[in-house]
N, C-alpha and C positions, 0 to 999 in steps of 0.2 A: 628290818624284815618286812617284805611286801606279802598282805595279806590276796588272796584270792576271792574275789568279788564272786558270792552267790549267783547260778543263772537264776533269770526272772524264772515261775511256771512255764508262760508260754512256749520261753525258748527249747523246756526239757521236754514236751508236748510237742513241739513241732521235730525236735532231733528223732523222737522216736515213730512218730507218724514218718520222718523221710524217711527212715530204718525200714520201716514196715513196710513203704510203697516198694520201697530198691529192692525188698528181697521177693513180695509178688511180682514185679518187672521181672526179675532175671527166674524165678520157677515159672512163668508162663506168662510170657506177651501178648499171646492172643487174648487171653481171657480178662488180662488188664487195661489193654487198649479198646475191648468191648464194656467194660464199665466203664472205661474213663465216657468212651461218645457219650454211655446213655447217660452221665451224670451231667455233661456237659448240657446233653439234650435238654433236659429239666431242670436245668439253670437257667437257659436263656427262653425254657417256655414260661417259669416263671417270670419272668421280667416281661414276655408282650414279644418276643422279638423270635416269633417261627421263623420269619423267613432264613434265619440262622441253622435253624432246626434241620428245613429241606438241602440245605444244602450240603449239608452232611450224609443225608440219606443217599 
């Protein structure tokens, strides 16, 4: 008898975070690809690196 191996945490945390992004993508694109920029945006203003920033804009 082959036992089934536990998922780690993380992996049961990221299946449901992609659950969760797939079904804001498909109720409203717009409003998910306007969070995605500005998160993007202030990822890479943290880091030092606007000029990433402006080009997006």
């Amino acid at each position: 008898m082959s036992k089934r191996k536990k998922e780690p945490p993380f992996l049961v945390e990221l299946r449901k975070t992609r659950a969760k992004l797939s079904e804001e993508l498909r109720n409203d694109p717009d409003a998910f690809f306007k969070r995605l920029d500005e998160s993007s945006k202030d990822y890479f203003k943290s880091m030092g690196m606007n000029f990433y920033i402006e080009s997006i804009d």
